[in-house]
C-alpha positions in Angstrom: -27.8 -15.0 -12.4 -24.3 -16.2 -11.2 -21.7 -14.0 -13.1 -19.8 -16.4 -15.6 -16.1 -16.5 -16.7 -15.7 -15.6 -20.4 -14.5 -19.4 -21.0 -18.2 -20.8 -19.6 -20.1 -18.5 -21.0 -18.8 -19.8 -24.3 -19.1 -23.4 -23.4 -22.6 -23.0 -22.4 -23.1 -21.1 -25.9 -21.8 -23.8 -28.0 -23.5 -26.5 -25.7 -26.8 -24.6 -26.4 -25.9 -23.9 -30.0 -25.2 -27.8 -30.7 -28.5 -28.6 -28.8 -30.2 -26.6 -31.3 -28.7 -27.6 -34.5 -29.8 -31.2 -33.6 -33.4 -30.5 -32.9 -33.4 -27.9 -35.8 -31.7 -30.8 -38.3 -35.0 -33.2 -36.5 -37.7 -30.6 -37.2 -36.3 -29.8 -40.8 -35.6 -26.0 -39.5 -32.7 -24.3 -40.5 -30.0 -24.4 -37.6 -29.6 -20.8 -37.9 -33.5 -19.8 -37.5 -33.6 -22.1 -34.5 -30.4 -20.2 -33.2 -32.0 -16.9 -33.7 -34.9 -18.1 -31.7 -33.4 -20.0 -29.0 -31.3 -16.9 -27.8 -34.4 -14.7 -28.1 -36.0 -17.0 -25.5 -33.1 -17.2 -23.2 -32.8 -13.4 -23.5 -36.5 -12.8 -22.2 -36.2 -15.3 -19.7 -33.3 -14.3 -18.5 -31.8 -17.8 -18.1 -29.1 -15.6 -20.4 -27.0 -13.0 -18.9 -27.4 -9.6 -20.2 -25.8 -10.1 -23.8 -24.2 -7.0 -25.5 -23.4 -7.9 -29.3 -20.0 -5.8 -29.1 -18.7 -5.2 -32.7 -15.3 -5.3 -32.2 -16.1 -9.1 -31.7 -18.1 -9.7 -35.1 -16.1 -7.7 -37.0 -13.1 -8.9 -36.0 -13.5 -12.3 -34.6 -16.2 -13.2 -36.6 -16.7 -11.5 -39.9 -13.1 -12.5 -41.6 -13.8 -16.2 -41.2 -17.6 -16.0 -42.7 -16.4 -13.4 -45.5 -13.3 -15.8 -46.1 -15.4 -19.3 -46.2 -18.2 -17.0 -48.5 -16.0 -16.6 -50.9 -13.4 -19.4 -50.8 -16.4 -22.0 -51.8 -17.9 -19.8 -54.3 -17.0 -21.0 -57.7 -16.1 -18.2 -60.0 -17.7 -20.6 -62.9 -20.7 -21.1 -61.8 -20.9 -17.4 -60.6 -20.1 -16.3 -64.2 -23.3 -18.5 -65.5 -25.3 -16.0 -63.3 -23.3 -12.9 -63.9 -25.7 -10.6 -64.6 -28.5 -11.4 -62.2 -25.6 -10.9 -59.7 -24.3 -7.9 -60.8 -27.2 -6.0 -60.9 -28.2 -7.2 -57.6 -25.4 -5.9 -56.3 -24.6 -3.3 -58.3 -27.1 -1.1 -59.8 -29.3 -2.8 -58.1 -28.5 -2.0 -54.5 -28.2 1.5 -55.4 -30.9 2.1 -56.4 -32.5 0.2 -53.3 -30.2 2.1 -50.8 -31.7 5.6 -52.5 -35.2 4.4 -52.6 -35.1 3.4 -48.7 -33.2 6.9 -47.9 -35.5 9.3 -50.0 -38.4 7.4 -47.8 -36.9 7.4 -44.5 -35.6 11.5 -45.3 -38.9 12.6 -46.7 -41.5 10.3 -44.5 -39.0 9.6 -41.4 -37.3 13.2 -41.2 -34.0 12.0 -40.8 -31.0 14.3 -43.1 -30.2 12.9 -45.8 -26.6 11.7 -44.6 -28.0 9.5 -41.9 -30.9 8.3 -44.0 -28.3 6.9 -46.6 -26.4 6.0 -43.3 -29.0 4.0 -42.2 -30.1 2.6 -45.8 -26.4 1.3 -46.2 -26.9 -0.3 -42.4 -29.6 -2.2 -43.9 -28.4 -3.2 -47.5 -26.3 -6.1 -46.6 -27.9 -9.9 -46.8 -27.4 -12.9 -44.6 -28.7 -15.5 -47.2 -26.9 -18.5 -44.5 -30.5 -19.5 -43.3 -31.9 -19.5 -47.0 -29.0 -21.5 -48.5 -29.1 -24.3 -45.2 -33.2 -24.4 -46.5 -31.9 -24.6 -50.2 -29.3 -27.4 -49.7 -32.5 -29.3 -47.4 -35.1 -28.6 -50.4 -32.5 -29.5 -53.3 -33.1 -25.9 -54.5 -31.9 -25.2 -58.2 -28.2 -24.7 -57.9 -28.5 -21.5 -60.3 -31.0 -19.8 -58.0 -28.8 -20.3 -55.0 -25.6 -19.8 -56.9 -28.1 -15.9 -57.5 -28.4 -15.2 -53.8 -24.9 -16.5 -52.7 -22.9 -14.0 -55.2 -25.9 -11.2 -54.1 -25.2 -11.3 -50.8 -21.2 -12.2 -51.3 -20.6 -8.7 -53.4 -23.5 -7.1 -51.0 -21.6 -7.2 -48.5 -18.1 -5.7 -49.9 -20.2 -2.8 -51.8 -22.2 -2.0 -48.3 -19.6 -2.1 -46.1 -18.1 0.7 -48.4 -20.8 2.6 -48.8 -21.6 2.6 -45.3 -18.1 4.2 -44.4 -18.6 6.7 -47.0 -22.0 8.2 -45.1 -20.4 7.7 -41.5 -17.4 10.2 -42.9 -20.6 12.2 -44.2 -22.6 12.4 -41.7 -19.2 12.8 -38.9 -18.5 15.7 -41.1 -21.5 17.7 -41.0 -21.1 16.8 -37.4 -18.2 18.1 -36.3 -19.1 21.4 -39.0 -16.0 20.1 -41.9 -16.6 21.3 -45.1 -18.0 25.1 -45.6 -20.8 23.4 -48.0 -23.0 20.0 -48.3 -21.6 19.6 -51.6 -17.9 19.6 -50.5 -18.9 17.4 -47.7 -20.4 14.6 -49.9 -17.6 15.4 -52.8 -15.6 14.3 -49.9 -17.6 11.3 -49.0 -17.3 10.3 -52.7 -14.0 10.7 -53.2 -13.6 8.4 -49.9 -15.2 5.2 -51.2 -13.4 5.0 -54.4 -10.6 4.9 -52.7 -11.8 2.7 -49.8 -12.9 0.4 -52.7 -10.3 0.6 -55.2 -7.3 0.2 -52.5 -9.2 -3.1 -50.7 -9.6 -4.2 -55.1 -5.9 -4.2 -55.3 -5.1 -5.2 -51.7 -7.1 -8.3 -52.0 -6.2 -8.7 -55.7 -2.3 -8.8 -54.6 -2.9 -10.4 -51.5 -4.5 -13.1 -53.1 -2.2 -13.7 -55.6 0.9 -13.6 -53.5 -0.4 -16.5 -51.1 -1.6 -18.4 -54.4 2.0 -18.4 -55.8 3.5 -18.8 -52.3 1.1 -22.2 -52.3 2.7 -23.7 -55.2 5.5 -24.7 -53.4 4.3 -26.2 -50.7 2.7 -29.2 -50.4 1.7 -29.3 -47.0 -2.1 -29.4 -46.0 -1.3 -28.4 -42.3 0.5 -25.6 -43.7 -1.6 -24.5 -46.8 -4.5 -24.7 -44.0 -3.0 -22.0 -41.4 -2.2 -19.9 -44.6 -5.6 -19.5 -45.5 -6.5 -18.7 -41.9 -3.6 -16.1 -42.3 -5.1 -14.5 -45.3 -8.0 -14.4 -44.2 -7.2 -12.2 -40.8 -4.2 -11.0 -42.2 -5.6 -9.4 -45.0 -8.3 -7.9 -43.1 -6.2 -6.4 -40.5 -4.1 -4.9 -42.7 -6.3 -2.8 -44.7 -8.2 -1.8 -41.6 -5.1 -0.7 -40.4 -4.6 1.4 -44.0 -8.2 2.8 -43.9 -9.2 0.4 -46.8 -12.6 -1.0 -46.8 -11.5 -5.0 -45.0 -14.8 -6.3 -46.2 -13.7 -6.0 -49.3 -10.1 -6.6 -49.0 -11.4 -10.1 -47.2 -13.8 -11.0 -50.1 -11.5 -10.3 -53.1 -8.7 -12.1 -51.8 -10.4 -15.0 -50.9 -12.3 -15.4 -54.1 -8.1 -15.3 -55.8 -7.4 -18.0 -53.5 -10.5 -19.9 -53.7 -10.5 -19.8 -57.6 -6.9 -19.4 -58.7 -5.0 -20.3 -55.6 -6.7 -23.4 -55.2 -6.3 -24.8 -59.2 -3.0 -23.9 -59.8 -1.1 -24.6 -56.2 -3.5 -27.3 -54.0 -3.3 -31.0 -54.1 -6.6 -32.7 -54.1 -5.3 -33.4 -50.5 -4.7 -30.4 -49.7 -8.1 -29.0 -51.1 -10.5 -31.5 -48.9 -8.6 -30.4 -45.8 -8.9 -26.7 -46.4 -12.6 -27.2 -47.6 -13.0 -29.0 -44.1 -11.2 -26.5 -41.8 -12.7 -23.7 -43.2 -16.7 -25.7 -43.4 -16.1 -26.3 -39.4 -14.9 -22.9 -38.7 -18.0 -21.7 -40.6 -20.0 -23.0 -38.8 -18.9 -22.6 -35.6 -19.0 -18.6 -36.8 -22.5 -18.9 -37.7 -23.7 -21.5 -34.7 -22.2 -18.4 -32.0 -23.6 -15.3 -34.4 -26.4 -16.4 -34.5 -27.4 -17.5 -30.8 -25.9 -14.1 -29.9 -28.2 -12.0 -32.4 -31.2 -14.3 -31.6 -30.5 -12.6 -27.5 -29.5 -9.3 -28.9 -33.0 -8.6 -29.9 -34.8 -8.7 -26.9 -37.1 -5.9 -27.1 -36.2 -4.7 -23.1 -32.7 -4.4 -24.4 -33.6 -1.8 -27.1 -32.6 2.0 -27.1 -35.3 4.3 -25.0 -36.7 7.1 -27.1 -38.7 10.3 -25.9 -42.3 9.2 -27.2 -42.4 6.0 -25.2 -43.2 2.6 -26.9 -45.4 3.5 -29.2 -42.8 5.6 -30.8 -40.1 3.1 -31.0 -42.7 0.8 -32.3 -43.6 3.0 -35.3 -40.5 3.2 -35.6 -39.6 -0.6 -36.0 -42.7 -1.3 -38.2 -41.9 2.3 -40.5 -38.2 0.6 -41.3 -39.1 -2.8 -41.8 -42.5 -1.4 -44.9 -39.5 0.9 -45.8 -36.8 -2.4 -46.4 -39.4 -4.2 -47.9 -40.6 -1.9 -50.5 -37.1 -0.9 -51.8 -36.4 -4.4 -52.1 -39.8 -5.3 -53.9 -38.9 -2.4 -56.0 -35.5 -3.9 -57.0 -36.9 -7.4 -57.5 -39.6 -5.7 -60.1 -36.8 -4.0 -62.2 -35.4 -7.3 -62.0 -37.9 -8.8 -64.1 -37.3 -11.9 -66.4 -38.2 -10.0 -69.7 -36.0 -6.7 -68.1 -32.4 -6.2 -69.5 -31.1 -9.4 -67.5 -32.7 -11.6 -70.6 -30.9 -13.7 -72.0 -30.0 -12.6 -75.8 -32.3 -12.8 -78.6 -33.3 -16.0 -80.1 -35.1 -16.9 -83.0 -38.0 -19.2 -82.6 -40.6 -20.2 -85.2 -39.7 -17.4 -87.6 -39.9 -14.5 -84.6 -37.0 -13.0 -82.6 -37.5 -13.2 -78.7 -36.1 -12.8 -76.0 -36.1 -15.9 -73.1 -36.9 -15.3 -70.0 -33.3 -15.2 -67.0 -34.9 -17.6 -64.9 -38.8 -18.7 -64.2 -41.1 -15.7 -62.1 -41.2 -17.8 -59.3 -37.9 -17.4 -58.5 -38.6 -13.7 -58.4 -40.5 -13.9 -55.4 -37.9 -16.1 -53.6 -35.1 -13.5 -55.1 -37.4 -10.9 -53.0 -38.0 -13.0 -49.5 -34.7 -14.1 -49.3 -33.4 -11.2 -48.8 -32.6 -11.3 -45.1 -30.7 -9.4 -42.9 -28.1 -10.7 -40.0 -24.8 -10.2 -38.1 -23.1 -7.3 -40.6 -26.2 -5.0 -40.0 -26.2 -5.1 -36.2 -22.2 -5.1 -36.4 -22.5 -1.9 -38.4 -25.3 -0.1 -36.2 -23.4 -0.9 -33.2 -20.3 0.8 -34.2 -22.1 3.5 -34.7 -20.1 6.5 -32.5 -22.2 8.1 -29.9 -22.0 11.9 -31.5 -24.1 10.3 -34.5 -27.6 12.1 -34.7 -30.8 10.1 -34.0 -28.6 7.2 -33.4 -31.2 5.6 -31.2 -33.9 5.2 -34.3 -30.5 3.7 -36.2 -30.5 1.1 -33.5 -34.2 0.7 -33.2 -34.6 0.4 -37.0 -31.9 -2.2 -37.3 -32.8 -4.5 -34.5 -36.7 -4.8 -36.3 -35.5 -5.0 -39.3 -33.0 -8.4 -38.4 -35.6 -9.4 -36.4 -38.5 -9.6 -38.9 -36.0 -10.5 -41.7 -34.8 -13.3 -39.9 -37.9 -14.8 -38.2 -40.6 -13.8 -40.3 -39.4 -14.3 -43.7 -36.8 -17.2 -42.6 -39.8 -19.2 -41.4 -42.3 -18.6 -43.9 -39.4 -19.3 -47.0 -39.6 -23.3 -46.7 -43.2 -22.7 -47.3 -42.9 -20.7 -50.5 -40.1 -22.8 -51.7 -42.4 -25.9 -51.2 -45.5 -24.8 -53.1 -43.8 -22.3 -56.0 -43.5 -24.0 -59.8 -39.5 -24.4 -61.0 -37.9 -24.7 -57.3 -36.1 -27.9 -58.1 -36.0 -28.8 -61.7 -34.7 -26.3 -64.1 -36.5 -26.3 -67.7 -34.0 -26.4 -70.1 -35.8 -25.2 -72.7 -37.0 -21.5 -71.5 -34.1 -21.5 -69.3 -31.2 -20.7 -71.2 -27.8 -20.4 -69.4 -27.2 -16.5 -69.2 -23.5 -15.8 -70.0 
């Protein structure tokens, strides 16, 4: 294949990215599932070049303006409504996924038990932009969407953290730093909280510098570039102080998105930023997606002493492994479980209702999809890292399965399962 300037090969990206999205809209597909599988067609046809996902280019290009638009249109009130579904999910919850996916893949897999936390962190963060396209299409209830939105919106920021932690870990024990384990991950420990804490307050004074600077302006042009600002601004800046940027991005935009935006923005001013930032998204997710969809071309993945067989244990081993922990998590999450709603009195007896219908349990647990931030995060993997070619093999099935298998297979589910569309106001109390 002719070798292609940098400014074609994007044209021919977006033209096949916008060829897609109509079909997909025609078919009733999400855009980004038909993405994924485009580019995996082009990729083993080789009608595309040889495509190299390079992270610098999601993490920086990319991955500010998706984190930014995430959580500019999430609305901290309807977010609140669902606050402790979310939080646990997120919280708790993910921990005690990412340890049930490492004590599996260290006790089953072999790996040590800083690169099987390594790769369990990989792994953690959701892409829930294919099952929220399906939910708008459906006319999924808001509050179960609202659910995975904030899941995958805090995911992201508590991941991204963790999985710096077990890099410095694992780079430790590498390169022989620490005289004992326990220093080492004492170390590690003491690294995320500040990772964490510093993006907290970055983003929290980031946020609400550009929401007072917004006040007096009155410029949508101009109130426009300063989100854009923020957004890569913010994330530069505590990349360049060793802060975790994922979350410096996310906690800064949800200031500006929330506060920012009712207390300095003109209704003007809001529709244009909503706009800018909806086109941008998509744009983002229309050239992501296409790129992962031809980054998982099976000839393009890591050799490994043990041939194909191997690799495909391998790949089947991580995806059994993702979807337990996550079956696991969904089960602790059950609707009589400590997420219930507080105790009401009915017909004499005290009991407690129900979060939200089972059903959505089951959606909670298929939705859970992995994407860009998990193939950003194994790529940038260093080369010293131990077993780094399982990392990349794991990964790469795991987004692959995530995204195909359970993307198609969700609109089906969502179709046939009781209390997709109409909440029951009655068993459904709102949790506060």
């Amino acid at each position: 294949m002719p070798i292609l300037k940098l400014e074609e090969y994007a044209i021919i990206l977006l033209i096949i990215a916008l060829l897609t999205i109509f079909l997909t809209r025609r078919i009733a597909v999400p855009y980004t599932l038909g993405l994924v599988i485009i580019g995996f067609i082009l990729s083993m046809s080789g009608l595309l070049p040889d495509v190299h996902l390079i992270p610098d280019l999601v993490l920086l290009v990319f991955l500010p303006a998706l984190l930014f638009e995430g959580a500019w249109s999430l609305r901290w009130d309807l977010v609140r409504s669902q606050w402790r579904v979310i939080f646990f999910l997120a919280g708790p919850g993910l921990l005690l996924s990412l340890v049930i996916a490492a004590s599996i893949l260290h006790l089953l897999d072999g790996l040590d038990w800083g690169t099987a936390f390594l790769l369990a962190a990989i792994l953690s963060p959701t892409d829930p932009v294919a099952v929220l396209s399906l939910f708008r299409q459906l006319r999924v209830d808001e509050r179960l969407a609202v659910i995975i939105e904030g899941e995958s919106l805090f995911n992201d920021g508590v991941a991204g953290s963790l999985y710096q932690t077990f890099l410095a870990v694992v780079l430790l024990s590498v390169h022989g730093e620490g005289s004992a384990g326990v220093e080492i991950w004492g170390r590690g420990l003491l690294l995320f909280a500040l990772q964490a804490g510093g993006a907290i307050a970055l983003g929290l004074a980031s946020g609400w510098l550009i929401s007072q600077t917004v006040r007096h302006i009155d410029e949508p042009l101009v109130e426009t570039t300063m989100t854009l600002l923020t957004a890569y601004g913010v994330y530069l800046l505590a990349d360049l102080l060793q802060l975790s940027a994922i979350v410096a991005v996310i906690v800064a935009a949800l200031v500006v998105g929330n506060y920012g935006r009712s207390i300095g923005m003109s209704e003007r001013t809001r529709m244009a930023v909503d706009n800018f930032w909806s086109v941008l998204a998509f744009l983002a997710n229309a050239l992501i997606f296409l790129l992962i969809g031809a980054q998982l071309n099976p000839l393009s993945l890591p050799s490994r002493s043990g041939g194909e067989l191997a690799s495909l244990l391998i790949a089947l081993f991580a995806i059994g492994v993702v979807l337990l922990a996550r079956l696991i998590l969904v089960l602790f999450l059950g609707p009589y479980s400590l997420l219930a709603s507080p105790i009401q009195r009915r017909e004499g007896k005290e009991r407690r209702q129900p979060s939200f219908p089972r059903s959505w349990q089951l959606i909670i647990f298929w939705s859970g999809l992995r994407g860009a931030l998990s193939l950003a995060l194994v790529l940038a993997l260093p080369a010293e890292i131990p077993q780094r070619s399982i990392l990349l093999i794991s990964c790469y099935a795991v987004v692959f399965f995530t995204l195909l298998v359970q993307g198609m297979s969700l609109r089906w589910l969502l179709i046939r399962l009781p209390k997709m569309h109409q909440p029951d106001a009655t068993s459904l109390p709102p949790v506060h």
